[in-house]
C-alpha positions in Angstrom: -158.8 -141.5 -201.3 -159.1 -141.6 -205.0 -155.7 -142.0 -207.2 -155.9 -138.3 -207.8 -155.8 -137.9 -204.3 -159.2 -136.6 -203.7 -161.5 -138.0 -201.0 -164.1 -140.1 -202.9 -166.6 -137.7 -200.6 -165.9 -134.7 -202.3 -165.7 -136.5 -205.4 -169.5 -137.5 -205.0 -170.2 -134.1 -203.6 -168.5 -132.3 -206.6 -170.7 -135.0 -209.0 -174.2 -134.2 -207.5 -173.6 -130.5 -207.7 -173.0 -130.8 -211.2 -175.9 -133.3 -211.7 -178.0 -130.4 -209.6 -177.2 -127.9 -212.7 -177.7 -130.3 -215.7 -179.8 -129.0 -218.3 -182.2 -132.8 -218.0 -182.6 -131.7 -214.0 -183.7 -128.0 -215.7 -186.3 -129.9 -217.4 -187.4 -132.1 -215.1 -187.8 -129.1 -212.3 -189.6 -127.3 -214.9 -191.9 -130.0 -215.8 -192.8 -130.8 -211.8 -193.4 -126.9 -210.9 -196.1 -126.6 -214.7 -197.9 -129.4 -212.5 -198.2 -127.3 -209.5 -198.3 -124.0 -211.2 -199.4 -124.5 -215.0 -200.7 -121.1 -216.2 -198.0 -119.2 -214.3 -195.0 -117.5 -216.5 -191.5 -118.5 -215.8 -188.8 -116.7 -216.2 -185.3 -118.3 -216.3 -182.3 -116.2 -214.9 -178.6 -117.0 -214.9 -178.6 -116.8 -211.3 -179.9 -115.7 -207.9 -178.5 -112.0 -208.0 -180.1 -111.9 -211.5 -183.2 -112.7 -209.9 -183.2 -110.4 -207.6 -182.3 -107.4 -209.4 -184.5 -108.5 -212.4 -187.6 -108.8 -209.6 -186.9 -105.0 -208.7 -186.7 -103.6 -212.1 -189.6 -105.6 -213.2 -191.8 -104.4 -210.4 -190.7 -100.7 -211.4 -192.6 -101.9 -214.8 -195.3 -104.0 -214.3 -197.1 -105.8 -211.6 -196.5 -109.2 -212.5 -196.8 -112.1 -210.8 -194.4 -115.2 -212.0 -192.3 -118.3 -210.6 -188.3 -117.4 -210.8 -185.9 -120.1 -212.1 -182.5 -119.7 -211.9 -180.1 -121.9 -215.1 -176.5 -121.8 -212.6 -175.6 -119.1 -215.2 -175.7 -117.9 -219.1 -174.5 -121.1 -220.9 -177.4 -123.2 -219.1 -180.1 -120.5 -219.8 -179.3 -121.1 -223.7 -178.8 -124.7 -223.7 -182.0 -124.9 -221.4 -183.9 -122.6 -224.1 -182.6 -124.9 -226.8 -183.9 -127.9 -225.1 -187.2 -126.8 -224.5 -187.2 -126.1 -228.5 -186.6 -129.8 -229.2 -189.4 -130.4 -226.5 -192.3 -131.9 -228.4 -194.4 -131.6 -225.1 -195.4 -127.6 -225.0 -193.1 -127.4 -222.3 -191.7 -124.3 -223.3 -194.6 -122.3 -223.3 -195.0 -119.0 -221.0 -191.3 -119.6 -220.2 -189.0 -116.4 -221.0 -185.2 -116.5 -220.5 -183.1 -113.7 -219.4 -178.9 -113.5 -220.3 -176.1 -111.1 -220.0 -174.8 -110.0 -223.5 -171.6 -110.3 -221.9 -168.6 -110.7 -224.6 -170.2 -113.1 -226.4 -173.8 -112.0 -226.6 -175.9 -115.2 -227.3 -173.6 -117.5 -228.3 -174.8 -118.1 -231.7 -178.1 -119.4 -230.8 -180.5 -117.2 -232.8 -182.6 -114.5 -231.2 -186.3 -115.2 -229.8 -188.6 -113.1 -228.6 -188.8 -115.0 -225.7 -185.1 -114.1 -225.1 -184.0 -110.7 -223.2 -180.5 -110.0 -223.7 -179.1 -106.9 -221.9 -177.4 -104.2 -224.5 -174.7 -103.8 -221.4 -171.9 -106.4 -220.4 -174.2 -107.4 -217.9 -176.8 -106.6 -215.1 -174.3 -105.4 -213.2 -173.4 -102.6 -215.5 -176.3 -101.0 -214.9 -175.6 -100.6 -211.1 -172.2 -98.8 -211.5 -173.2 -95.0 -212.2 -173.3 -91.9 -210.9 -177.1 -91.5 -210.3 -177.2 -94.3 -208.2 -174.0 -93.0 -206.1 -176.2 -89.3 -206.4 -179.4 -91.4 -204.7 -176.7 -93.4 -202.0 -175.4 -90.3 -200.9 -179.5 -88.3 -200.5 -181.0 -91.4 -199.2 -178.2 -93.5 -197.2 -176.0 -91.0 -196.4 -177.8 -88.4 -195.2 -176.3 -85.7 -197.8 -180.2 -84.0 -198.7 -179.8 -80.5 -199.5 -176.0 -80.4 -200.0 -176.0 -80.4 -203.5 -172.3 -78.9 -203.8 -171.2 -81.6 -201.3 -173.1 -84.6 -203.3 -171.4 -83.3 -206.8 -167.9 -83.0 -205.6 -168.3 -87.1 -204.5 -169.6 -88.0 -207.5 -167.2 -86.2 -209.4 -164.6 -88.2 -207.4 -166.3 -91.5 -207.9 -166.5 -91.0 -211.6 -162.1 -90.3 -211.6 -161.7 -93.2 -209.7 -164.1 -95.4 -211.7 -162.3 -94.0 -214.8 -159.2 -95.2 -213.1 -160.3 -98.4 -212.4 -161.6 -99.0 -216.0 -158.2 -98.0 -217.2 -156.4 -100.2 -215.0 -158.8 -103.2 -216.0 -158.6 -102.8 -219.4 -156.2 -105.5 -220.5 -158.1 -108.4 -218.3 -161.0 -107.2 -220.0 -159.0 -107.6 -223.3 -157.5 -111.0 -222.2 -161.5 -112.0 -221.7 -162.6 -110.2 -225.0 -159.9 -112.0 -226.7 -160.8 -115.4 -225.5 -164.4 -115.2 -226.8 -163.6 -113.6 -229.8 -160.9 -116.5 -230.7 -162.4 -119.9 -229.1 -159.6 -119.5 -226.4 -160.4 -121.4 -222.9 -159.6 -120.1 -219.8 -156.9 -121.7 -217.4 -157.9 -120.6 -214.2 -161.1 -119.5 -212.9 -161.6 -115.2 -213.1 -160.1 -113.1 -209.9 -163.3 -112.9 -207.4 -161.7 -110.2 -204.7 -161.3 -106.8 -205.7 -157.6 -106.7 -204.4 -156.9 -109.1 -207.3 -157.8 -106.8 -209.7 -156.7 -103.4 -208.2 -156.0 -101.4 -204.9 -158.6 -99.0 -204.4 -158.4 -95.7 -202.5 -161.1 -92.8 -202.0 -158.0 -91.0 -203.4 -156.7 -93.2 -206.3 -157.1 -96.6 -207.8 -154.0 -98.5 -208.6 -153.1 -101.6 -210.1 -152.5 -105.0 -208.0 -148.9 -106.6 -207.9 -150.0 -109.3 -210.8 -150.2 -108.8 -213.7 -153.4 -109.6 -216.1 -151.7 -112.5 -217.9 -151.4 -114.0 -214.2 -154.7 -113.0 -213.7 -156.4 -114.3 -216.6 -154.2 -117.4 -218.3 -155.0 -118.5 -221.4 -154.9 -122.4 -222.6 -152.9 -120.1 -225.7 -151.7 -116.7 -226.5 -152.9 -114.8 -229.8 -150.7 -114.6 -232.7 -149.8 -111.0 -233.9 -152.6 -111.3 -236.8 -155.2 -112.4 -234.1 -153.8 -109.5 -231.7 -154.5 -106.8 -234.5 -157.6 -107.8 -235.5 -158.8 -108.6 -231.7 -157.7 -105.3 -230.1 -159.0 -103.2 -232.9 -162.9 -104.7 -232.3 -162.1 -104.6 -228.5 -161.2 -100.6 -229.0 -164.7 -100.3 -230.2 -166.4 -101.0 -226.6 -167.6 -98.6 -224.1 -165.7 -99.3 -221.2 -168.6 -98.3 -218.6 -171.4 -100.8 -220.6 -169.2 -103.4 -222.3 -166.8 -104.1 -220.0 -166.9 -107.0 -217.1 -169.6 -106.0 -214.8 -168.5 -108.2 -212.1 -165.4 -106.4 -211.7 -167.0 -102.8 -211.8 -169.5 -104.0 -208.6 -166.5 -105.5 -207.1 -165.2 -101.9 -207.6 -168.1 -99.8 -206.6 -169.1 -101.8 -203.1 -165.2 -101.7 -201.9 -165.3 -97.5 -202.8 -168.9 -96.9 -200.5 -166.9 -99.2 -198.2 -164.6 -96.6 -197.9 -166.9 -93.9 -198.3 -169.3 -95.1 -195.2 -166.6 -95.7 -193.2 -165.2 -91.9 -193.8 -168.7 -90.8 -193.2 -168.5 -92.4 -189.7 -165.2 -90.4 -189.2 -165.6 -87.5 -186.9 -164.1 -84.0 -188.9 -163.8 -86.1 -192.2 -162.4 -84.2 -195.2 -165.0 -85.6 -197.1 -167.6 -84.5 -195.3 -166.4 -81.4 -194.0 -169.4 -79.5 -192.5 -172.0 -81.8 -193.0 -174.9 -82.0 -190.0 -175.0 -85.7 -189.6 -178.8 -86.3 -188.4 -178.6 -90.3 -188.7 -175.8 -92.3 -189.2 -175.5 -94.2 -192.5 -178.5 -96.9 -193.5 -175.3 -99.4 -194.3 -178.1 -102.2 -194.2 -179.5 -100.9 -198.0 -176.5 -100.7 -199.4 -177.0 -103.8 -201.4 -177.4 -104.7 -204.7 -181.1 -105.0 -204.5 -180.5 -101.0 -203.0 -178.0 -100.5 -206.2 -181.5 -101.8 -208.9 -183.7 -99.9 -206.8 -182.1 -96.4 -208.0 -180.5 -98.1 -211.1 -181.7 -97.4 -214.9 -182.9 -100.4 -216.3 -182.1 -102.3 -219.6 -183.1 -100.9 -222.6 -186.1 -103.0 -224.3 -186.6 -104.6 -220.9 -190.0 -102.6 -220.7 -191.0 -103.6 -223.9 -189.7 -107.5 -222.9 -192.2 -107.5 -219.7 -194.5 -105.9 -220.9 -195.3 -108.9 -223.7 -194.7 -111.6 -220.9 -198.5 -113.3 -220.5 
């Protein structure tokens, strides 16, 4: 054991994980797959999910045929990009990077063509809306041709997504607030959706902690900080600027529910129905969410310059 009482193991462990993600082993994975695959573009992701979803939407656009490479998130994307800048080498050519706009959009590092930046929080934004639930319920759950059905559910997703916005508003502040004012994080951000609320086909409500639990800052604002911060904060669409992460977490849990009432013989929700199939639970992914989701505005545009 190690005098702070970890096993020197996991110590090791912990430091070649980290090593894994350095922005020199970026460089030097880049450098070994332009040996093996020099004229092919490369296009840098946060992480895996973003690679996926990006994959879909860019197929949707463009049949285009490139080498993924995933940073281990937004902060590594940019100081990759900045790297490859200083790279007297050509090392960053045909290489394209691809970040949230989260709350900080990029950081301060000037924009590049060779940058996409989504105009939503994040990818994840784009997967949370009603015509995706509208395509769930023809394709997966076996609502074709009950129109008056599929737009009562919706209607009811779109409360309860309203609810759950509401409820998440003051993490999302307690996030906004720690961008806008240098503030780090204590803790790492709630990853289970019963952290964050208690969700319901009926009702969304808020979880027994409270957000400054939830989210701790190293230090609270000042009252001249909290003006200032929750009058820009007031400013952002809810649905497109806030946490995406949390709205996915939101949006799986409620078709959760939903499939699982679907299953239910004499449901109230799907009073009258004809099942024909039961529900195709297996596409309910995210790659099933991109498939029926818009896509980014300028992402067309973005691909379609990629050579």
């Amino acid at each position: 054991m190690s005098d702070r009482g970890v096993p020197t193991t996991d110590r090791v462990v912990a430091r070649m994980r980290e090593e894994r993600k350095s922005v020199a082993t970026l460089k030097y994975k880049l450098a070994m797959l332009r040996n093996s695959s020099p004229n092919v573009p490369i296009l840098a992701f946060e992480g895996i999910e973003d690679k996926t979803v990006y994959y879909i939407w860019i197929q949707r656009m463009r049949d285009l045929s490139y080498e993924p490479f995933p940073c281990f998130g937004k902060k590594k994307v940019l100081e990759f990009f900045e790297m490859l800048l200083r790279d007297m080498g050509g090392l960053d050519k045909g290489v394209y990077f691809f970040v949230d706009r989260d709350f900080d959009d990029l950081g301060g590092i000037q924009s590049d063509a060779r940058i996409f930046m989504t105009d939503r929080y994040s990818i994840e934004n784009y997967l949370v809306e009603e015509r995706v639930l509208e395509e769930i319920l023809k394709n997966e759950l076996q609502c074709h041709t009950n129109t008056e059905l599929r737009r009562t559910l919706v209607s009811n997703f779109s409360e309860r997504y309203s609810e759950f916005l509401e409820i998440t508003k003051e993490l999302n502040f307690r996030l906004f607030a720690a961008k806008a004012n240098g503030i780090r994080l204590q803790n790492n951000l709630p990853d289970r959706i019963e952290d964050i609320a208690v969700i319901t086909l009926k009702k969304v409500l808020p979880p027994k902690r409270p957000p400054e639990e939830l989210i701790r800052l190293t230090r609270e604002l000042n009252c001249e900080e909290e003006r200032v911060t929750r009058e820009k904060f007031s400013c952002l669409d809810p649905r497109r600027r806030y946490r995406g992460k949390f709205s996915l977490m939101f949006f799986e849990r409620w078709i959760k529910y939903l499939v699982e009432e679907y299953e239910r013989d004499n449901s109230e929700y799907f009073l009258g129905l004809v099942k024909e199939a039961k529900a195709k639970q297996s596409e309910l992914t995210i790659a099933g969410f991109a498939n029926k989701s818009e896509t980014p505005a300028g992402l067309r545009e973005f691909v379609e310059n990629i050579n």
